[in-house]
Residue, then its C-alpha position, 0 to 999 in steps of 0.5 A: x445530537x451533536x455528541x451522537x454525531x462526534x462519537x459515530x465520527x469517532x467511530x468512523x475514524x476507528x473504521x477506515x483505519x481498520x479498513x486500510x491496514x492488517x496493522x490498524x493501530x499503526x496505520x492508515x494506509x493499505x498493507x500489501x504482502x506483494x511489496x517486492x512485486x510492487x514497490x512503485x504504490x509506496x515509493x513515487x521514486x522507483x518510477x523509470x528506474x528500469x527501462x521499460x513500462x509495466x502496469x500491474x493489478x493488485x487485489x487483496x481480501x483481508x481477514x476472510x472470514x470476518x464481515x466487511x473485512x478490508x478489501x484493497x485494490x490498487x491499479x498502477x503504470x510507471x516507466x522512463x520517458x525518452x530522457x533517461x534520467x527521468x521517470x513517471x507514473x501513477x496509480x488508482x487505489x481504492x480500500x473498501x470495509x463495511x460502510x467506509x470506502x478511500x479511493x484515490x489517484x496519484x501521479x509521480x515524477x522521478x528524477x534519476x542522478x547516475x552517481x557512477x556507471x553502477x550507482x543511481x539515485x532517483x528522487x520522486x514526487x507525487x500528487x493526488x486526491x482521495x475521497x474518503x467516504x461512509x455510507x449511511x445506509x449500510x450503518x445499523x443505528x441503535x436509534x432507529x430514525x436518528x437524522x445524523x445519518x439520513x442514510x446517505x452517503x457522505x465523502x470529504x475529497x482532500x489533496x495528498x503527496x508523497x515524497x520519496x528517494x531510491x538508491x540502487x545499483x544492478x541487483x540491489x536498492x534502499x529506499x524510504x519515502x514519506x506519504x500522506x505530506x499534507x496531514x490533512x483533516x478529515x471531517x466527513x461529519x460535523x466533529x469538534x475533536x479533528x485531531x482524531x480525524x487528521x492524516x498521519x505523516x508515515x515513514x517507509x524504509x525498503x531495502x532488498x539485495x538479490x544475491x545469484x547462487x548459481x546460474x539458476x537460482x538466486x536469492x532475493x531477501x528484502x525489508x519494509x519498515x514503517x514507522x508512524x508517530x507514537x505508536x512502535x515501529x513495524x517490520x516486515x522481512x521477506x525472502x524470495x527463491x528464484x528459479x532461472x528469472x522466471x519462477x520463485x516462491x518465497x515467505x515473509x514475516x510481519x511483525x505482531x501480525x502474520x507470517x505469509x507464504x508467496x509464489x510467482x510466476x514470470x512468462x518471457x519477462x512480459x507477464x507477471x503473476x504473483x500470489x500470497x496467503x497471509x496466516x495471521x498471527x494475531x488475535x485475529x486468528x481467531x475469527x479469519x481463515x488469513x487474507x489472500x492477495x493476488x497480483x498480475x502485471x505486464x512489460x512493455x517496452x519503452 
């Protein structure tokens, strides 16, 4: 019984990986196609570093087409407090795939140092929870009746933190930030093996420049890589066409796994809307007609 359950364990590992990234095999956390509309989710130091507060939605269906495929959604709120060199913010995120659910909460703290009048560098910290979680009932066994699951949910609740830093100026930025700190050890079962179950240290780097062609339109190209021990480094490069600061459509690239076509919308600088259609590039392809992922968001003054 005990190996039954160190290989279902296994197997339950495979699958929240599979549930929180297009990637899998690289990583742990969730993939989102609308990084340049959302930045804040992977790096707590963009909180406050413009002066107003927005709140933002996003949903992302993966891989339609296939069954129980990863479903993302993230809730986030960040700004600047009354001191200018500070910012805040938080956000909720929950992955969702066949019996494995991550759902989670973070808060950010950012400080913000005026290197001159153009240049500013923010550093930020943030701290939460997240419960990882498999749902026994939703699990066909081969054994009919085998106990290891009783058909019940199980979850495991751990501390998580994230550090990040962001140097940027009027219209441009560089960034990286390090999630999951702690690299804690999931056991939701009983496991003999927790090296198979801890939480990655990644690596994030993020750079975008938005260069004005005329008074009308400007180009907007960014890149978003992430690295996490041992396997290769990923990338994704994105470029974005804006048309009087209030539409643009864009396209981007990731490496080894799909090209994704985007569009937004901004209405009077206090309503966003953004959508992208990932087309996998990978064996994927096969069986999924693309992933689809749609953000809204709102301004608010300080």
């Amino acid at each position: 019984m005990k190996k039954f359950i160190n290989t279902l364990w296994t197997c339950a590992t495979v699958a929240i990986a599979l549930m929180t990234s297009s990637s899998s095999v690289a990583q742990q956390l969730p993939q989102l196609s609308l990084f340049p509309e959302n930045a804040y989710v992977l790096n707590p130091a963009i909180a406050g570093s413009n002066p107003w507060f927005e709140v933002k939605g996003m949903n992302r269906t993966q891989w339609t087409g296939i069954t129980d495929a990863p479903r993302t959604f993230t809730l986030s709120l960040q700004g600047p407090l009354r001191n200018p060199h500070m910012g805040v913010g938080g956000h909720l995120f929950t992955d969702n795939a066949g019996p494995t659910r991550r759902t989670g909460i973070q808060l950010s703290y950012a400080y913000h140092v005026f290197l001159n009048d153009k240049v500013k560098l923010g550093l930020g910290l943030s701290g939460g929870v997240q419960q990882f979680a498999i749902d026994g009932s939703k699990i066909k066994l081969a054994q009919d009746g085998d106990p290891a699951l009783l058909g019940q949910l199980q979850s495991q609740t751990v501390f998580d933190a994230t550090f990040g830093a962001h140097l940027y100026g009027e219209n441009w930025f560089v960034g990286f930030s390090l999630p999951q700190l702690i690299q804690n050890e999931i056991s939701v079962f009983d496991s003999q093996n927790q090296e198979l179950n801890k939480l990655e240290d990644h690596y994030y780097i993020m750079a975008g420049y938005k260069y004005a062609v005329n008074d009308d339109i400007k180009l907007e190209p960014s890149v978003l890589i992430k690295y996490v021990s041992p396997v290769p480094m990923k990338w994704e490069g994105n470029l974005r066409l804006w048309y009087k600061n209030m539409v643009w459509l864009g396209g981007s690239y990731r490496s080894a796994d799909a090209v994704v076509v985007m569009a937004g919308y901004q209405f009077k600088e206090s309503i966003n809307l953004a959508y992208a259609y990932d087309i996998t590039t990978s064996g994927l392809k096969n069986y999924s007609s693309g992933t689809h992922e749609i953000l809204i968001g709102f301004r608010f003054n300080q």
